[in-house]
C-alpha positions in Angstrom: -1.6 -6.4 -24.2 1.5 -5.1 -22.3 2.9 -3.1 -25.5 -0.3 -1.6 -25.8 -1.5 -0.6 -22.4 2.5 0.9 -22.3 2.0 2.8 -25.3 -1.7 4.5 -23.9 0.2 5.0 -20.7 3.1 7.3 -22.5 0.1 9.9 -23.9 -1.1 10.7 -20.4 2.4 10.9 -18.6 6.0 12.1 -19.0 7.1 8.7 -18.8 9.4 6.7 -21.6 8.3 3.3 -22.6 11.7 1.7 -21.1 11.3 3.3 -17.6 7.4 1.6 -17.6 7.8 -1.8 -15.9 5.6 -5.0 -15.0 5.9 -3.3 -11.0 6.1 0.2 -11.7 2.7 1.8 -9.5 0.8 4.6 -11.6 0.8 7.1 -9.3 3.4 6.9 -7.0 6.2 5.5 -9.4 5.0 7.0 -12.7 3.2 10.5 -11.6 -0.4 10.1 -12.6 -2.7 11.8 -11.2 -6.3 10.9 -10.6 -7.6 12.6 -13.4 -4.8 10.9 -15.7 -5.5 7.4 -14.7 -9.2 8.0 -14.9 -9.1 9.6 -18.5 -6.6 6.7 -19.6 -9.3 4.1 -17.9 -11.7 5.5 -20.6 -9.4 5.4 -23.8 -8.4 2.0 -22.8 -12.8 0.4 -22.8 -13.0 2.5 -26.4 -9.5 0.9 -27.4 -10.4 -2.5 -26.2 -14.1 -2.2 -26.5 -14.6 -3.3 -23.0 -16.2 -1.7 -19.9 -14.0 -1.6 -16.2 -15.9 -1.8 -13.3 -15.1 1.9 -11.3 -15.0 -0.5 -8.0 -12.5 -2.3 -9.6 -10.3 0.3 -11.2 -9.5 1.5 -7.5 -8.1 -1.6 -6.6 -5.5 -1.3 -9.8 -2.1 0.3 -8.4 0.9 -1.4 -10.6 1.1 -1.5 -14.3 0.9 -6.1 -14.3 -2.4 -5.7 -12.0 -4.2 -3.4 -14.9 -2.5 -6.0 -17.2 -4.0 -8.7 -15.4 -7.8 -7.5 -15.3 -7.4 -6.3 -19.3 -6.6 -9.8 -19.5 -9.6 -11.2 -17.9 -12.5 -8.7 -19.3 -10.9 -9.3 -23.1 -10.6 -12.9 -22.7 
């Protein structure tokens, strides 16, 4: 799940896979913007065939939390 959500991570941002770690926050560590994290929210439920919750998707600031929920709603 990690390698994955890494690798969807890399299309919306200037970021390298190595610099993208367990801690690292989307927008203040790794540059997204709202837009970015939003659009990446949406190619993640068509890549995972799942749905996030908007209310939830606020909450997500660090790479492990979105890890964490992906976790859950594929479980």
């Amino acid at each position: 799940m990690y390698e994955k959500l890494v690798n969807i991570m890399c299309e919306y941002v200037d970021v390298e896979p190595e610099n993208i770690h367990p801690e690292s926050r989307f927008m203040e560590d790794l540059g997204f913007t709202s837009f970015d994290f939003m659009s990446m929210l949406g190619e993640i439920e068509e890549e995972f065939d799942i749905e996030i919750e908007q209310g939830m998707a606020v909450d997500i600031r660090t790479v492990q939390e979105a890890v964490d929920y992906l976790e859950k709603l594929t479980a």
